[in-house]
N, C-alpha and C positions, 0 to 999 in steps of 0.2 A: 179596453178589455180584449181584443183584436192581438191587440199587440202582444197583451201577456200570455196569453193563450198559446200563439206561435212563440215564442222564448221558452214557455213551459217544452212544448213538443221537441222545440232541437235543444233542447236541454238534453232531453229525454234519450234521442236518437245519439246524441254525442255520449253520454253514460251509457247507453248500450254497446255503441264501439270500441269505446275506451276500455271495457268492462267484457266483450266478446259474450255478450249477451247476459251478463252476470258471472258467467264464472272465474275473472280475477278479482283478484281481490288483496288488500294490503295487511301482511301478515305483522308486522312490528309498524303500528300509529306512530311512536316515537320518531320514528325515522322520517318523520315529516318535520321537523323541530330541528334538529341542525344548522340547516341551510339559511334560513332566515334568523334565527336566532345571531352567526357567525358572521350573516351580510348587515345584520344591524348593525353590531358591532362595529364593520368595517367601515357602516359610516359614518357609525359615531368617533371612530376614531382609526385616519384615515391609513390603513396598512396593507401595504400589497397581500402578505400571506394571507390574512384575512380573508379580503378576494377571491383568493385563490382557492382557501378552503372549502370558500362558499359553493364556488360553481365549482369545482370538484365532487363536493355531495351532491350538487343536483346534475352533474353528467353522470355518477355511478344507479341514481334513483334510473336516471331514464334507461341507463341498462339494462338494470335489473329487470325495470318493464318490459323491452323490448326481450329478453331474453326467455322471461317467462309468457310472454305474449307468443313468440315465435315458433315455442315448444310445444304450448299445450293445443296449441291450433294447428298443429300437423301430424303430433303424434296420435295414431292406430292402435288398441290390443285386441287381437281378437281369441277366441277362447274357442274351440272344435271340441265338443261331446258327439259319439256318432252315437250312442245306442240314445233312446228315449224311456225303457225302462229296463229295470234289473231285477234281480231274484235276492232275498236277505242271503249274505255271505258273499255275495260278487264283488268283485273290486272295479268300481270307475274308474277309470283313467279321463282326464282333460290335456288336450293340448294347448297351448299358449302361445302369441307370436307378436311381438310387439316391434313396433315398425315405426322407425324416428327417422324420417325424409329430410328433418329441418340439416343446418349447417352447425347449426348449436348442439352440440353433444348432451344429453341426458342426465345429467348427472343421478338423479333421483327418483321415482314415480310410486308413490302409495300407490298398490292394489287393496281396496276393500271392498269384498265381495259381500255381498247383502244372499246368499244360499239359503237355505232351508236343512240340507241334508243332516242329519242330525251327526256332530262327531267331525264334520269334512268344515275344514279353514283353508281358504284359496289365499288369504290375506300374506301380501309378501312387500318387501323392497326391490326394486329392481330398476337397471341402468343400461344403457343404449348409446352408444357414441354413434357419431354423425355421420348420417345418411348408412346407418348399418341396423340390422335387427337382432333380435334377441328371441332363446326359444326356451318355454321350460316344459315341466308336465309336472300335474297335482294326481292326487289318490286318494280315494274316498271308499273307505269299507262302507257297504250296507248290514248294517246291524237294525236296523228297523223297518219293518213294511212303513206303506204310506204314500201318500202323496205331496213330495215336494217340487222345489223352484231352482231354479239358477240361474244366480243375479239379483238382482241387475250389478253391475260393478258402480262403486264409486274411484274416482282417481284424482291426487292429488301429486302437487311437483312444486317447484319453485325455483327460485334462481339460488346461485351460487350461497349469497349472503344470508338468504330466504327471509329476504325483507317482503318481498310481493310474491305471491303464489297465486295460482288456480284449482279448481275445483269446480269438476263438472262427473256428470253420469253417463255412462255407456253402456249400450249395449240392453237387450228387452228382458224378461224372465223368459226361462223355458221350463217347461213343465216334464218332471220325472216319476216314471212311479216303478216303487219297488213291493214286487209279491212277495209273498210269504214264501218262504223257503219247503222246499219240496223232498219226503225224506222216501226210505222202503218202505213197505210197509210187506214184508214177503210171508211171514206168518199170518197176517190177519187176511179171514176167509169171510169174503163179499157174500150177505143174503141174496140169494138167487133171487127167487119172487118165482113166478108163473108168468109165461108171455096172455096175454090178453085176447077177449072172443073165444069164438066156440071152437074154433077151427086149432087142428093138431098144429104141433111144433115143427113138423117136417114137412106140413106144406108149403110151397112157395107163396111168392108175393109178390107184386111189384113194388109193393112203399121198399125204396133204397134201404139196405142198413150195409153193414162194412162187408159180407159176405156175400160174392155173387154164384146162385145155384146152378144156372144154367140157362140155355138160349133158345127159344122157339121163335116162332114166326108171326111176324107183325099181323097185328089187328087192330081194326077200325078203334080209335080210342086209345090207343096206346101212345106214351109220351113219346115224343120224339128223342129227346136227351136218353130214353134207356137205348136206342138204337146200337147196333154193334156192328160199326163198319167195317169193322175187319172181314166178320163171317160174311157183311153184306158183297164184297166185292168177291168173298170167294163162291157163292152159291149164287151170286147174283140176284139173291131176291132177296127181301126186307126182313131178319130178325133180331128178336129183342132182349135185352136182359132180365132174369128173374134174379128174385135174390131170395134170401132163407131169412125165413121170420125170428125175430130175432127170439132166442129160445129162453132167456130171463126177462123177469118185467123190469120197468124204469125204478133205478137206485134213487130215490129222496136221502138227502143227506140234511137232517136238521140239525140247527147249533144252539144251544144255549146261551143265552146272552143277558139273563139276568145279573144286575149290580151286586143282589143278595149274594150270589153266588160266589162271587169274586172278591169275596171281601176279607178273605181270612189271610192275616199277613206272610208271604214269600221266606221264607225261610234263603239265604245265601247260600250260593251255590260254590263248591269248590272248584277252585280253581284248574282247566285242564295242566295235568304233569307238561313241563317243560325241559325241553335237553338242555345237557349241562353247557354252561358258557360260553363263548367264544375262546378259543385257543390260540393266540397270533404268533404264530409259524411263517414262515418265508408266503406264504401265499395264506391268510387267514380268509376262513369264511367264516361269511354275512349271514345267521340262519333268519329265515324268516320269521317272523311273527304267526303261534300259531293261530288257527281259525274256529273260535269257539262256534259253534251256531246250535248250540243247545238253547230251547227257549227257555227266557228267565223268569215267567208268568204264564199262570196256568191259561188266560186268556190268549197266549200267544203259542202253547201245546194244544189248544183245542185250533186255532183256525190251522197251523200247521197240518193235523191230522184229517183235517176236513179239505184243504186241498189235494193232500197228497192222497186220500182216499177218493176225490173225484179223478184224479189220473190215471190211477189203478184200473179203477173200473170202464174210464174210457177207453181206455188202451187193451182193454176185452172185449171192446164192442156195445157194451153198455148207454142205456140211456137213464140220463144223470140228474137232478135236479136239486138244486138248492133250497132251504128253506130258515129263515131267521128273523129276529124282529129284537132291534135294539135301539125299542123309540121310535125305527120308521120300519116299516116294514120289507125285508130284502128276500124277493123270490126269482130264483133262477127256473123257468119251464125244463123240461125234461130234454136232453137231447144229446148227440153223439156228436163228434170229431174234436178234432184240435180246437177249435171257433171254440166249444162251450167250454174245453176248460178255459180258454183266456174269459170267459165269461164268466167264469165262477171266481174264475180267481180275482180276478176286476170287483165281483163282490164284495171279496174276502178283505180285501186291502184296506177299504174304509169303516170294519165293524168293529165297535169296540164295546164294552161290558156295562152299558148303558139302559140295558133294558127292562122294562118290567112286568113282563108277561110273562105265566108261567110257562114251562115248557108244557104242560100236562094240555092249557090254554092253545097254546101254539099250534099240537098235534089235532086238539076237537075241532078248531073252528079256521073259518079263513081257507085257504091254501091247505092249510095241513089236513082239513076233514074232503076238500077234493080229491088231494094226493092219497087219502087213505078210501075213498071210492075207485080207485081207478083200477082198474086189474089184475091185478099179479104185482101192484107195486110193491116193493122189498123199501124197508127202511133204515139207517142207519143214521142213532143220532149221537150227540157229543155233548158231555157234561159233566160240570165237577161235583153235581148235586148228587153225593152218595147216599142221603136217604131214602130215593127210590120214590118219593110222591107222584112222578109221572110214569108209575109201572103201569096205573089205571089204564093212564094213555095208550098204551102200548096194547093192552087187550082189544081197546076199542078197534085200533088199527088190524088188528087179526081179522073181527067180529065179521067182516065182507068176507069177498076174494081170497083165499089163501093166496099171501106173501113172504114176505122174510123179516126178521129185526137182528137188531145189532145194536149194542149200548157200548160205546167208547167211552172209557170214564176217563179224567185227569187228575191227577192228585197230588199232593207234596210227596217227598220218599219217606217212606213209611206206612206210608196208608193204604190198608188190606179194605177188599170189596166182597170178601167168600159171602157173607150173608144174603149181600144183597145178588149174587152171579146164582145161590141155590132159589133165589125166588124169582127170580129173572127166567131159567131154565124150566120152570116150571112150564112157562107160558110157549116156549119156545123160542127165546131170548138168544142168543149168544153175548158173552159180557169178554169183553179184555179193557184190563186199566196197565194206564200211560204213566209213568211218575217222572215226576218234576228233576232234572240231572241226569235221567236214563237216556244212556248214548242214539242216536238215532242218526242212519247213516242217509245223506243226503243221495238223492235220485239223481242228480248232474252235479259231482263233485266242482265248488267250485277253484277255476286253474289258478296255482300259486304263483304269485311274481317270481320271476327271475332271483338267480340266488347269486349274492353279487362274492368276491372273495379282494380281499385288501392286498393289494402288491409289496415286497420290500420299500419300497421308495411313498407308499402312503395311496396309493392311485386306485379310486376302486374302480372292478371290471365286473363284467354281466358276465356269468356263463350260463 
């Protein structure tokens, strides 16, 4: 039992070498059939050619092997993404670099790229002569928020005949995510709210906000970080920063996220106008493709306007706060700088119209009956539900602290909201609807590739 035991194991260990751990492997069976079938033969009937034939096929087998043995165990591709995520409309660029050290020249190399990205195929043929590299680059429009992968690569080669090939994996997943696309928003007028406490708007304060008032002189208790060593080294003694209280309350931005909501079929949207053809002239130009980024569902014009509405406001100095629930519940706290909007927007990226709470629900309870306690909070929510059922909500939200509202509605084109903007106004609402096709100009235009133009002799060139 000894014995078999050990023949089992260098069995084992010799099919793993032989095999480079599993990844060769014998692409046409048949090709094991020849050589004995040709040498029977020979013996049966005693002919040199025969022979000849015989061990002929089995010196071209061992090539084969050694050929694709030699390849796929030296050959490198590596792939360069520098960004880790992107905004819907950017274009990714990858770089590629594929590196054949061996003496065998490449003839062939499946790329199959296992991506996520929705729309992006890395999947190519590509070839390498000996002891040289190869370089290419892929492009991948983001057309959907999200969180996706890239990779892992699968790769595949063989030899000349491509009797024996390999087949192995390279290379880890990397994780991308792409936000929501970020538009103007320069007509729509942010609820103020009321800043919070008893204390006037133009008092100072030390809680930090983006504005600093002015500078007096240290006292026991005072942070160290407000310290202002400029004035300190000019006066030589210890003063500190105040700042100006910030003079609106914290912007809550709630979203709707009911299934109900979302369910009324998309209507097709037309097509953006495109310039006329290509004209080839002594030097023709390449026009680019152009770049729709109108959202195609009203679930994907509501997170739009909810991020580009917390930019807005951050970018006033605002403190911001997110509120939604579709399924799980996603609450951003209120707060200022760049940080919270990547926090909100990090939100944004994984919600989708899963939910089943009403928004009316949403606004009473939870989060949203905190947020509607708190000071001078101002509100702005988002919704395609134009019957107005959480207008209740909304009173409720006044009934404290005078604050602010704001109803973003989303709709297909067509669809008028006067009724419900005169009962909305009643309360002190402000109402603007969004419609489905309606142009919306993005806040960081994204840059257009290179505009290539075709030479007389065929050659294309970047300008």
């Amino acid at each position: 039992m000894l014995n078999v035991a050990m023949a089992k194991q260098a069995f084992h260990r010799a099919h793993l070498w032989l095999t480079l751990d599993g990844r060769m492997r014998l692409l046409q069976p048949w090709a094991l059939l020849p050589a004995p079938l040709v040498l029977g033969l020979a013996l049966a009937f005693p002919f040199r050619w025969l022979f000849f034939l015989g061990y002929a096929w089995l010196v071209l087998l061992v090539i084969c092997y050694i050929w694709a043995r030699s390849i796929s165990s030296k050959v490198r591709l590596q792939r360069a993404l520098h960004d880790t995520w992107a905004e819907v409309g950017d274009e990714l660029t990858e770089h590629w670099l594929l590196e054949n050290p061996s003496r065998l020249p490449l003839l062939w190399l499946e790329v199959d790229d296992g991506s996520t990205v929705p729309g992006y195929q890395a999947r190519r043929i590509a070839a390498c002569g000996s002891r040289e590299t190869a370089t290419w680059q892929t492009y991948a429009r983001c057309n959907q928020r999200g969180i996706y992968t890239l990779g892992p690569l699968t790769l595949r080669l063989s030899d000349p005949f491509g009797i024996i090939g390999a087949q192995w994996q390279q290379g880890e997943t990397r994780r991308i995510v792409v936000y929501p696309a970020l538009v103007k928003l320069a007509d729509l007028r942010l609820p103020r709210g009321q800043s919070g406490g008893l204390a006037q708007v133009d008092l100072l304060q030390q809680m930090a906000t983006p504005s600093v008032g002015g500078i007096r002189e240290y006292v026991p208790g005072d942070l160290l970080s407000r310290i202002h060593w400029p004035t300190v080294a000019r006066k030589q003694r210890l003063m500190v920063k105040e700042f100006d209280q910030e003079r609106a309350g914290a912007l809550w931005i709630a979203i709707d996220l009911r299934s109900s909501t979302y369910t009324e079929a998309m209507p097709q949207l037309a097509p953006l106008p495109v310039e006329a053809g290509n004209t080839y002239t002594q030097s023709s130009r390449i026009a680019a493709a152009e770049i729709d980024l109108r959202p195609s569902t009203l679930l994907e014009l509501a997170i739009v306007l909810a991020g580009s509405l917390a930019a807005q406001a951050l970018a006033e100095g605002r403190s911001v706060g997110l509120l939604a629930d579709d399924g799980q519940r996603r609450v951003v706290s209120p707060g200022q700088g760049s940080q919270q909007l990547w926090r909100i927007l990090g939100a944004l990226v994984e919600m989708q119209a899963t939910g089943t709470i009403a928004l009316s629900d949403l606004l009473a309870r939870g989060p949203g009956s905190y947020a509607a306690r708190a000071p001078g909070a101002a509100l702005a929510l988002i919704t395609p539900d134009l019957g107005g059922t959480w207008a209740a909500a909304l009173v409720g939200w006044h009934s404290g602290p005078v604050g602010g509202g704001l109803a973003l509605l989303v709709g297909h084109p067509g669809t008028r909201s006067d009724e419900l903007a005169s009962r909305l106004a009643g309360i002190g609402v402000g109402v603007q609807l969004f419609r489905l096709g309606e142009e919306l100009r993005p806040l960081r235009p994204p840059r257009p590739r290179a505009t290539a133009r075709v030479s007389p002799l065929g050659r294309v060139r970047s300008s």
